[in-house]
C-alpha positions in Angstrom: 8.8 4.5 14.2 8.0 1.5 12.1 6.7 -1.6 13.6 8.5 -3.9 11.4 11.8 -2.0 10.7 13.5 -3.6 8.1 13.5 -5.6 5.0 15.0 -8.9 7.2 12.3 -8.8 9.7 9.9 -9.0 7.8 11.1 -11.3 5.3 11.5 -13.7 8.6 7.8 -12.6 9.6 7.2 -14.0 6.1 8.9 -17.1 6.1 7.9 -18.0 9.6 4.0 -19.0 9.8 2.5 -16.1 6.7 4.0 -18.7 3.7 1.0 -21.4 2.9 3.1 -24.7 2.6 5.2 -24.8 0.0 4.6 -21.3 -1.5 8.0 -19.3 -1.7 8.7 -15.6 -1.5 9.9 -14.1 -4.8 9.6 -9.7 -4.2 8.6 -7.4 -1.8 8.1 -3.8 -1.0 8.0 -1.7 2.1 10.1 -0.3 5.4 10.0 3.2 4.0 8.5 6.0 6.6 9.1 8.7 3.3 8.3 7.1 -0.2 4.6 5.6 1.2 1.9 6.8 -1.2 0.2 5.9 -4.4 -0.8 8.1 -7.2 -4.2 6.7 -9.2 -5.8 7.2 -12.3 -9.6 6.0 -11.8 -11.9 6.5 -14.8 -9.9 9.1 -16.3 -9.6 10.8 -13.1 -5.8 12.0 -11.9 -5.8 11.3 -8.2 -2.1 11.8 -6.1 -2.0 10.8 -3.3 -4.5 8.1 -3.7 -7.2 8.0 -0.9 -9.2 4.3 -0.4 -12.5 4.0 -2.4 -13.2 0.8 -0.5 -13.9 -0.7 2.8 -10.4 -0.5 4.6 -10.1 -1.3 8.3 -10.6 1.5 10.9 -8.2 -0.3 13.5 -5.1 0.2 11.9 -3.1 2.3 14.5 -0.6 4.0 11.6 0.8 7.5 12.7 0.3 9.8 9.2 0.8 13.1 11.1 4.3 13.8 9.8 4.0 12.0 6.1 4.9 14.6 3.2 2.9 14.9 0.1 4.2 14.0 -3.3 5.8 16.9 -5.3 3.2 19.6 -7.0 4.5 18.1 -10.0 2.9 15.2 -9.4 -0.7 16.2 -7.6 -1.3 18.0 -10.4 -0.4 15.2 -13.2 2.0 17.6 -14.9 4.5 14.7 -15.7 4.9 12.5 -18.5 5.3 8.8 -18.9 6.5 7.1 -15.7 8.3 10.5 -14.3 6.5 10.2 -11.2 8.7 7.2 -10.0 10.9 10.3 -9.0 9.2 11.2 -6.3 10.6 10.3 -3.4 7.2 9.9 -1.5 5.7 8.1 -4.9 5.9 4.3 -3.8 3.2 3.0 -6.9 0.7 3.9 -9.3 -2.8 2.2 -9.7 -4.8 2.5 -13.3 -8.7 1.4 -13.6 -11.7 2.2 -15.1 -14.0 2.2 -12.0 -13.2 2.5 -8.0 -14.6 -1.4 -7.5 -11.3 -3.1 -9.3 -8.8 -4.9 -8.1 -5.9 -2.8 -8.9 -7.7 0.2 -6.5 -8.7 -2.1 -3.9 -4.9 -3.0 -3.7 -3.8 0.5 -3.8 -6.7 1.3 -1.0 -5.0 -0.9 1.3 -1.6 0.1 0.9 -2.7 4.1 1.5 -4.5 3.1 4.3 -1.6 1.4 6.0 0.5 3.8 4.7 4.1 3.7 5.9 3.6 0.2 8.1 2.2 -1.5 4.9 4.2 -4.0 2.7 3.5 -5.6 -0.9 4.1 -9.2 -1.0 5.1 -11.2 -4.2 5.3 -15.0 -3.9 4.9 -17.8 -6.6 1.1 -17.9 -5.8 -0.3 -14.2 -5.0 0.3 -11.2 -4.2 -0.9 -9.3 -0.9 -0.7 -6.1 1.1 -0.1 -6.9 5.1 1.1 -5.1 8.3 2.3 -6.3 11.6 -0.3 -7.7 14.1 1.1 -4.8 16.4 -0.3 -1.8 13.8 -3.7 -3.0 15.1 -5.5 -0.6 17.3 -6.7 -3.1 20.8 -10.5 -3.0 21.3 -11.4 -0.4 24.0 -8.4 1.9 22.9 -10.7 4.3 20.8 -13.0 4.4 17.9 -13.1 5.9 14.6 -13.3 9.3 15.4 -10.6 10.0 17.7 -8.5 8.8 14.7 -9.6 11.3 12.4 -9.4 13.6 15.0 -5.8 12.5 15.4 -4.8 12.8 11.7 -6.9 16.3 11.7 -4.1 17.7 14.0 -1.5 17.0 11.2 0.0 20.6 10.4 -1.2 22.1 6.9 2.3 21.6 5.4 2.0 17.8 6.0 -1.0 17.0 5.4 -1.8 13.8 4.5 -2.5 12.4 7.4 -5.6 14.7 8.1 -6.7 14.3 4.1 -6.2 10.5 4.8 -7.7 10.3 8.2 -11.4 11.6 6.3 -11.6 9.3 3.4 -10.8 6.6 5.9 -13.6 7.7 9.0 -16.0 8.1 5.8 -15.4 5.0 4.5 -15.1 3.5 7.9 -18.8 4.5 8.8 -20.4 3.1 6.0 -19.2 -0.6 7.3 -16.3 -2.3 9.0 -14.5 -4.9 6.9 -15.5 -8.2 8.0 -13.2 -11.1 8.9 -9.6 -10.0 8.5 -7.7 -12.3 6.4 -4.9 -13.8 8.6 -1.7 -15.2 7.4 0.0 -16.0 11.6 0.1 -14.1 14.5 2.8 -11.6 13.3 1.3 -10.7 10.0 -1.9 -9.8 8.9 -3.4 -9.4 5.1 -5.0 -6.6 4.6 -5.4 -7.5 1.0 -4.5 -10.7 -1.6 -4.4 -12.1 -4.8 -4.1 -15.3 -6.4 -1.6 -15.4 -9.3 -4.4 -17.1 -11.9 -6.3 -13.5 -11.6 -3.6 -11.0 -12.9 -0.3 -11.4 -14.7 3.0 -9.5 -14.4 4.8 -7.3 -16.8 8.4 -8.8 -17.7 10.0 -5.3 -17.7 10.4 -4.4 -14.3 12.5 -1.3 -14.3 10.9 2.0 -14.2 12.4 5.9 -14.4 14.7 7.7 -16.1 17.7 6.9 -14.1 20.4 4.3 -15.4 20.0 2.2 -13.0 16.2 2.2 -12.7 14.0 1.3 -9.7 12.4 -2.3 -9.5 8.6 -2.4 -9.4 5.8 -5.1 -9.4 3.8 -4.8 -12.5 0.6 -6.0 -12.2 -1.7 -6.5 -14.8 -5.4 -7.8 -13.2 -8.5 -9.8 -15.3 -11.0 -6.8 -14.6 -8.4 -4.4 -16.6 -6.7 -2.8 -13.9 -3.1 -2.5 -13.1 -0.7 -1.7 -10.0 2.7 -0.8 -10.4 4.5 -0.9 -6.3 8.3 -0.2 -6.0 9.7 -3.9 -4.6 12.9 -5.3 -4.1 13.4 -9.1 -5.6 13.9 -11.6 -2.8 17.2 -14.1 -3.0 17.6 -16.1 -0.5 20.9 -16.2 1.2 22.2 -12.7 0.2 
């Protein structure tokens, strides 16, 4: 079950103490326990689901056991132009020459948190957080009785146990120091100020008439992230 459950939560969650004075909310993607992973192209390299290349933290308490993987279709890169916005487990797409930019350290955050991550859009970033609640309390376990837990995941549906690795590997290397904190109810995982990267006016991807809305993000080392988000208007 998700911790924040719906798009009006968290928006309150938002507006409530995560908003730096003054800074408005403008898009924002999330709430979906199905349509949760990233696919990647790193250096050339086809990678879907995405699996974090950076330090992500090892307390996040996110259940992965039951997530599907994306389509054969689309593990295998046999798609062409944007077709893999039809994947219903497809929530983004990440492009960069190396591991290091900011586009993959994005899209490591958002695969490590999974279905309890959201992508936040506002007139001076953009950020990946989770409820304060998805952290695991000290004393409640360590690193390895998480990958043991995602391990357990049955072959079929197994992302959990392919995501539960990368993240105990990168884990052991070293923890991520000093969370970013936005209040008590939200926590960043992962932000960007808008003078780094720009956005792509053309927000609609897919080859359905109607389109689905993404955040196009176009990043000063080169990289981009594309996340499916929803545009925020206040009072509807």
């Amino acid at each position: 079950m998700l911790t924040v459950k719906s798009a009006k939560q968290l928006i309150k969650l938002v507006e409530d103490g995560w908003l730096q004075p003054g800074e408005r909310l403008q898009e924002y993607g999330g709430g979906s326990a199905e349509r949760i992973h990233l696919g990647a192209v790193i250096g050339g390299v086809h990678e879907a689901p995405h699996t974090p290349k950076n330090q992500v933290r090892s307390d996040l308490e996110v259940d992965l056991g039951d997530v599907l993987l994306p389509t054969v279709v689309v593990r295998e890169g046999r798609f062409h132009g944007d077709e893999w916005v039809h994947d219903p487990t497809i929530r983004g797409w990440a492009a960069a020459d190396s591991p290091g930019r900011e586009a993959i350290r994005c899209a490591d955050q958002l695969a490590a948190a999974g279905p309890e991550g959201w992508f936040i859009g506002t007139d001076r970033r953009i950020a990946v957080v989770v409820d304060s609640a998805v952290l695991r309390s000290s004393g409640s376990g360590d690193d390895s009785q998480e990958s043991v837990g995602a391990e357990n995941a049955e072959e079929s549906k197994g992302f959990g146990r392919f995501l539960g690795k990368a993240r105990s590997a990168i884990s052991a290397v070293s923890e991520l120091s000093g969370a970013l904190r936005g209040s008590e109810g939200l926590i960043t995982l992962w932000e960007c100020p808008s003078g780094r990267f720009s956005k792509e006016p053309k927000n609609i991807k897919g080859r359905w008439s109607t389109g689905t809305g993404f955040s196009i993000n176009r990043f000063d080392d080169g990289s981009t992230v594309e996340v499916v988000t929803k545009l925020h208007l206040p009072g509807l």
